[in-house]
PyMOL Python script that loads the backbone (N, CA, C, O; Angstrom):
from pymol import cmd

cmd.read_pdbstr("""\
ATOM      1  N   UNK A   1     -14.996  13.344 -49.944  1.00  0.00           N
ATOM      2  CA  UNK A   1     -15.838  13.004 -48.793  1.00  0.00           C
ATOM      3  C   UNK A   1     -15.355  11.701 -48.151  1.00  0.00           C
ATOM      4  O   UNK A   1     -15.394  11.521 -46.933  1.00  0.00           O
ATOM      5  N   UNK A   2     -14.819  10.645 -49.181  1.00  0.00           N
ATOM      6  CA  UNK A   2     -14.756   9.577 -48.395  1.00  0.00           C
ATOM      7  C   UNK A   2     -13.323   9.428 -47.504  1.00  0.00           C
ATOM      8  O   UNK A   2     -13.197   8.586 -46.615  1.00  0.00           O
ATOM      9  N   UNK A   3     -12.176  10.466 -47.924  1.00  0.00           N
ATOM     10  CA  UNK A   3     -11.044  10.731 -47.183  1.00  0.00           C
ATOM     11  C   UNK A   3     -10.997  10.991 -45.931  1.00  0.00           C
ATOM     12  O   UNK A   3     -10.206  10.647 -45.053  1.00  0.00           O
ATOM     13  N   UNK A   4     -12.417  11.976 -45.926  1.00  0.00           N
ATOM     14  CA  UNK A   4     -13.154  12.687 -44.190  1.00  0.00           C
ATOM     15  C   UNK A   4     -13.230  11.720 -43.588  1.00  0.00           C
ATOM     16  O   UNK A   4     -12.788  11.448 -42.471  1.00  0.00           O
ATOM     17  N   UNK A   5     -13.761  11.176 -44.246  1.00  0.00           N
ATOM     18  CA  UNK A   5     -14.498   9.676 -43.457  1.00  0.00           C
ATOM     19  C   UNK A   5     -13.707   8.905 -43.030  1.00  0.00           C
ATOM     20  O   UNK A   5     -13.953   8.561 -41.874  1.00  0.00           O
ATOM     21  N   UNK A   6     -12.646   8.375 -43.572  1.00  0.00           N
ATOM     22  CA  UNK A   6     -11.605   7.677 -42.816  1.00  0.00           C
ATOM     23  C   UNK A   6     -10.691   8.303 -42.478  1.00  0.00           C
ATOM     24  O   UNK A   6      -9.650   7.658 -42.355  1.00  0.00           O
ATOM     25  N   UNK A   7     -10.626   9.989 -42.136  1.00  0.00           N
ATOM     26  CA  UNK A   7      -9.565  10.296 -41.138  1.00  0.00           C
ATOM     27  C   UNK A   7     -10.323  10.215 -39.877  1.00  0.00           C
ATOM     28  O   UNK A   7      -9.976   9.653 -38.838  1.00  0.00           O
ATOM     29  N   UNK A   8     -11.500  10.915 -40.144  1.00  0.00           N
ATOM     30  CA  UNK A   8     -12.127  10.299 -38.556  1.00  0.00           C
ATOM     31  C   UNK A   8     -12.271   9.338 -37.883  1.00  0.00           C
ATOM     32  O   UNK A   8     -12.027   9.316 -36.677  1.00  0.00           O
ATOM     33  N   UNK A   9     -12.818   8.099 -38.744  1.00  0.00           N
ATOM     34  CA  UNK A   9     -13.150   6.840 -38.369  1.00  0.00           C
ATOM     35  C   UNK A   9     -10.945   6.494 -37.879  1.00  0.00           C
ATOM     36  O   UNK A   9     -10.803   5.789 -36.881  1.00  0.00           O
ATOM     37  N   UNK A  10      -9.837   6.891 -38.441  1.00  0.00           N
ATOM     38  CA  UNK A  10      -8.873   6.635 -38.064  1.00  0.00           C
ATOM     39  C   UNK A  10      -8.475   7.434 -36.744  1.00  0.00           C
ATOM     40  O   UNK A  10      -7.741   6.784 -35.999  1.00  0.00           O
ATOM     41  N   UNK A  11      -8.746   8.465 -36.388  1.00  0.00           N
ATOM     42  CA  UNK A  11      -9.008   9.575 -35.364  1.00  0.00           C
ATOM     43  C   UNK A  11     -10.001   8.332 -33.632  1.00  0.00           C
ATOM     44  O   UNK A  11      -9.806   7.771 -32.553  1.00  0.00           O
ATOM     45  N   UNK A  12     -10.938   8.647 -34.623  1.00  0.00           N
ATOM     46  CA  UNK A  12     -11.872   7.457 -33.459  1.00  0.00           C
ATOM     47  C   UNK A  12     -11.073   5.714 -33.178  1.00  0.00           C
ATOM     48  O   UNK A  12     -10.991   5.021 -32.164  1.00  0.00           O
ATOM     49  N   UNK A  13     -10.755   5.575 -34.122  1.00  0.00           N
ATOM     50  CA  UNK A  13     -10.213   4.156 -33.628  1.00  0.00           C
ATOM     51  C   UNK A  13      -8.789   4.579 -32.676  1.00  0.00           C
ATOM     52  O   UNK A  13      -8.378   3.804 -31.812  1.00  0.00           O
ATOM     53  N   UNK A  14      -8.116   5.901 -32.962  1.00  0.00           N
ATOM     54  CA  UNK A  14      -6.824   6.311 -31.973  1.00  0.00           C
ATOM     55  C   UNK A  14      -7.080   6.669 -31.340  1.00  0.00           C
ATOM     56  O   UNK A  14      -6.183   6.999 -30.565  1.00  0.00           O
ATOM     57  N   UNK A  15      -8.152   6.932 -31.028  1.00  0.00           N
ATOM     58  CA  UNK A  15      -8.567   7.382 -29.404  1.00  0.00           C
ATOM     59  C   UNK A  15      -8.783   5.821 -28.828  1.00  0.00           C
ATOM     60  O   UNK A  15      -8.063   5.332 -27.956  1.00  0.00           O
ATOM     61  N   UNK A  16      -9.788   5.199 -29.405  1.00  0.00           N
ATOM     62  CA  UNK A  16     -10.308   4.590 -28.718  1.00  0.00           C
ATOM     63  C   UNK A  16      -8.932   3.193 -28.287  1.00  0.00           C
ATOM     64  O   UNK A  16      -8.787   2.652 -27.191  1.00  0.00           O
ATOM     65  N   UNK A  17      -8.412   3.031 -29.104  1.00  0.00           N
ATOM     66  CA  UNK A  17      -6.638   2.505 -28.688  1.00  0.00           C
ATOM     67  C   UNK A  17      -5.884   3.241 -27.531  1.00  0.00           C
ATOM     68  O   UNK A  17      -5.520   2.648 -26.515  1.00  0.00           O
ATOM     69  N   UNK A  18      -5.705   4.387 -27.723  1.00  0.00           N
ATOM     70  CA  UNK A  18      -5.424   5.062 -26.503  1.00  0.00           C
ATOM     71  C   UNK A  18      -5.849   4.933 -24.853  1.00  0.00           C
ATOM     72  O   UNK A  18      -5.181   4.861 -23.822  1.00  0.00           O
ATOM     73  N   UNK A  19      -7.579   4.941 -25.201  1.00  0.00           N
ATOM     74  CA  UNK A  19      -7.929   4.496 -23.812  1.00  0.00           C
ATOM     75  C   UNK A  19      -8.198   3.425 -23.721  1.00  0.00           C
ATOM     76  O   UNK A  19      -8.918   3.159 -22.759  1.00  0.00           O
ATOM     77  N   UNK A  20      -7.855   2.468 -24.480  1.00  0.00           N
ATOM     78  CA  UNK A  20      -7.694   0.930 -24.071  1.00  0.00           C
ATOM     79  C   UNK A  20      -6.277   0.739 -23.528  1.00  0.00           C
ATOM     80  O   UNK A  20      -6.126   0.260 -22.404  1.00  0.00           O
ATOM     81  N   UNK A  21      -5.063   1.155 -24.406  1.00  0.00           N
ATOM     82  CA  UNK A  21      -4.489   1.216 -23.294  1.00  0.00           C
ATOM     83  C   UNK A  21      -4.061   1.527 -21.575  1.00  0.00           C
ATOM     84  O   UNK A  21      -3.606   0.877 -20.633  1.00  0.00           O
ATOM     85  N   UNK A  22      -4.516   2.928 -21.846  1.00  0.00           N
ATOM     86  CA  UNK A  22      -4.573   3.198 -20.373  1.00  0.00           C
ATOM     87  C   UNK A  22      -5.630   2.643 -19.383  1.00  0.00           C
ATOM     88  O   UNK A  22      -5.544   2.931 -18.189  1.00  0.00           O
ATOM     89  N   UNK A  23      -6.673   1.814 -19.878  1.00  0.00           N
ATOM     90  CA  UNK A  23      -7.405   0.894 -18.796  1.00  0.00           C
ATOM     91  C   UNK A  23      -6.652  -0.311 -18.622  1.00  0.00           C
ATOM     92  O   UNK A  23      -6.669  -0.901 -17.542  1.00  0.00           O
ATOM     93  N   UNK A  24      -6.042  -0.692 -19.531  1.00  0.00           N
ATOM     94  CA  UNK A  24      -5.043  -1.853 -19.521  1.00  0.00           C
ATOM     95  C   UNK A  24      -4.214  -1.778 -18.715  1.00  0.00           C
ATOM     96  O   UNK A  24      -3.915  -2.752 -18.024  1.00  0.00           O
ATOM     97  N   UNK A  25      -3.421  -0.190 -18.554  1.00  0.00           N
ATOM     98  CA  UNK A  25      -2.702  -0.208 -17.488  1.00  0.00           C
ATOM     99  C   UNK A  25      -3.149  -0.304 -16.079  1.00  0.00           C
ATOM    100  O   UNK A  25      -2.191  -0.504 -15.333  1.00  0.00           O
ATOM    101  N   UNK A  26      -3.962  -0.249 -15.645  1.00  0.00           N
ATOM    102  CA  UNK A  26      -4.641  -0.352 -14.790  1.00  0.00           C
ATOM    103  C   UNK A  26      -4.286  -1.190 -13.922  1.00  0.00           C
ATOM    104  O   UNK A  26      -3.633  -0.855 -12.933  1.00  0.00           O
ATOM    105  N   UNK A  27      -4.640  -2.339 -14.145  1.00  0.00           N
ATOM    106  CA  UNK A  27      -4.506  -3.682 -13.416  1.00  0.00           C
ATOM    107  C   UNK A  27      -3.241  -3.818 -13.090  1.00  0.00           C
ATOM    108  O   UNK A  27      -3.060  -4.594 -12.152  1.00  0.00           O
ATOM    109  N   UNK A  28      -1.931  -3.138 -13.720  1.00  0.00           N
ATOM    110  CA  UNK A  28      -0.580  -3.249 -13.777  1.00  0.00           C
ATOM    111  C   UNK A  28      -0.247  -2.686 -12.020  1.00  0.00           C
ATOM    112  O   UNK A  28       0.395  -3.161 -11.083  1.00  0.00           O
ATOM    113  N   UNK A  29      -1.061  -1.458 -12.227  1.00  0.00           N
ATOM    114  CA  UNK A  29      -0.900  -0.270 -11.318  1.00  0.00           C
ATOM    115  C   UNK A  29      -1.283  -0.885  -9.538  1.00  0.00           C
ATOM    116  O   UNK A  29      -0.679  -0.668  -8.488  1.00  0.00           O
ATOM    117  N   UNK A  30      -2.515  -1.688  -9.819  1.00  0.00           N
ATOM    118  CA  UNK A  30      -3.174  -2.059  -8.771  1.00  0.00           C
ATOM    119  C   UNK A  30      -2.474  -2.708  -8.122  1.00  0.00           C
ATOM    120  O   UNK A  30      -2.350  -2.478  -6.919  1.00  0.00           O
ATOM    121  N   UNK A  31      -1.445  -4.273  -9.097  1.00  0.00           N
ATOM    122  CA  UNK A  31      -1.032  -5.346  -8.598  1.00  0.00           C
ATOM    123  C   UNK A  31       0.500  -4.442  -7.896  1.00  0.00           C
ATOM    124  O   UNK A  31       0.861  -4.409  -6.719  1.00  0.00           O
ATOM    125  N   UNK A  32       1.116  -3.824  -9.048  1.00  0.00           N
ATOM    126  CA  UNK A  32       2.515  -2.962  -8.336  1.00  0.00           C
ATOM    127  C   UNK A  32       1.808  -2.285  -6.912  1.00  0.00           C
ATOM    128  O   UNK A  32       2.491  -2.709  -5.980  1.00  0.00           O
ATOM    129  N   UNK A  33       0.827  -1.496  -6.435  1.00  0.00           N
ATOM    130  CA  UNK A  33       0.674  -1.132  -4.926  1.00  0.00           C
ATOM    131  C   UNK A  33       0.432  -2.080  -4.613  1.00  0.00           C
ATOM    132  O   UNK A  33       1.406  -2.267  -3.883  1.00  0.00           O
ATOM    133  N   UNK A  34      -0.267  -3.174  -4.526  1.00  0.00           N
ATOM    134  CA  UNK A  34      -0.148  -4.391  -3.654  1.00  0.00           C
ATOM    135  C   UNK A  34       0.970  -4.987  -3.445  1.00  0.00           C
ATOM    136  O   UNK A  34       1.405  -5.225  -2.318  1.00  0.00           O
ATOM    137  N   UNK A  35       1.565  -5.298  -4.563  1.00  0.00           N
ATOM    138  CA  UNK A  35       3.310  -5.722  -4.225  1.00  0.00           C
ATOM    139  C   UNK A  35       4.105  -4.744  -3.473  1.00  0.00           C
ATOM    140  O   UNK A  35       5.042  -5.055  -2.738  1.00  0.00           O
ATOM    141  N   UNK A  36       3.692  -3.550  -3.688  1.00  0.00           N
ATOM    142  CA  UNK A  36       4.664  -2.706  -2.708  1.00  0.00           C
ATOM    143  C   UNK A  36       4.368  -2.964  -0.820  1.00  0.00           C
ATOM    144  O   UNK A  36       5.068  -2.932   0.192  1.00  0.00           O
ATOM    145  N   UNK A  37       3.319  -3.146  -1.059  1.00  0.00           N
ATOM    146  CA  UNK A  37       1.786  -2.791   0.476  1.00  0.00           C
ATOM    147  C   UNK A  37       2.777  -3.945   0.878  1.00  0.00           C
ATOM    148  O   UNK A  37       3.367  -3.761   1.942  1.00  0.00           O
ATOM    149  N   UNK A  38       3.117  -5.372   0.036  1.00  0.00           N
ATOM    150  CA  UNK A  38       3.378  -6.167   0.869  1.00  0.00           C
ATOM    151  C   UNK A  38       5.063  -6.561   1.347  1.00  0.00           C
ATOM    152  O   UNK A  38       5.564  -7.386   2.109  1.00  0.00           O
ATOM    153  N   UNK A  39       5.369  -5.932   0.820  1.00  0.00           N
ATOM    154  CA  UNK A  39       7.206  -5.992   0.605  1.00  0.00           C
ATOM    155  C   UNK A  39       7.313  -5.082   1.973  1.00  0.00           C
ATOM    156  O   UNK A  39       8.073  -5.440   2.872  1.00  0.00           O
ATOM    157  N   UNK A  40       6.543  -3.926   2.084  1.00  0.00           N
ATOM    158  CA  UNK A  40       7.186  -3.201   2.851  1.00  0.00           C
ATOM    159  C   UNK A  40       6.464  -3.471   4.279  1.00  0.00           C
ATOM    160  O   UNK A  40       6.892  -2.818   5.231  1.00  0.00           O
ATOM    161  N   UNK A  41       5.559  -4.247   4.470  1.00  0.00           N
ATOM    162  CA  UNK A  41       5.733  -5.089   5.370  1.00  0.00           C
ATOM    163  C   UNK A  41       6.622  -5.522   6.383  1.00  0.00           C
ATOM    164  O   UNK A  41       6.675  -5.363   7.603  1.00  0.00           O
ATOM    165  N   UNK A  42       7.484  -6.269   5.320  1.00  0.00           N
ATOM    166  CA  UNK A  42       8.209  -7.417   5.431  1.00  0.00           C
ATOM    167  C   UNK A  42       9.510  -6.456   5.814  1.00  0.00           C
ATOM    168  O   UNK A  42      10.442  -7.256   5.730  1.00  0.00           O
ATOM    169  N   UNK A  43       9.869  -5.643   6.052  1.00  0.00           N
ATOM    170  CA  UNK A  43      10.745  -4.471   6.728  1.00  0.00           C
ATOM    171  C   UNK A  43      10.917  -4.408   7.461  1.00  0.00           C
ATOM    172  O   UNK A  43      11.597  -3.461   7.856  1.00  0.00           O
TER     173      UNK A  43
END
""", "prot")
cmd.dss("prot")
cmd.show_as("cartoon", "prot")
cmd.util.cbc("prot")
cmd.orient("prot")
């Protein structure tokens, strides 16, 4: 029983790593279209 228990609880913590990353990426995403918005501007 207690093996269950920490494949899930290891299951739940890899998810929940997973979508921390991809909110993390986020902000990456936002600042790269703004840097683009403004470069191409400047064209």
């Amino acid at each position: 029983m207690f093996s269950m228990t920490t494949a899930c609880v290891g299951t739940i913590v890899g998810e929940v790593v997973d979508v921390t990353i991809e909110v993390a990426k986020i902000p990456f995403k936002v600042v790269g279209a703004a840097i683009d918005v403004v470069t191409d501007d400047d064209d």
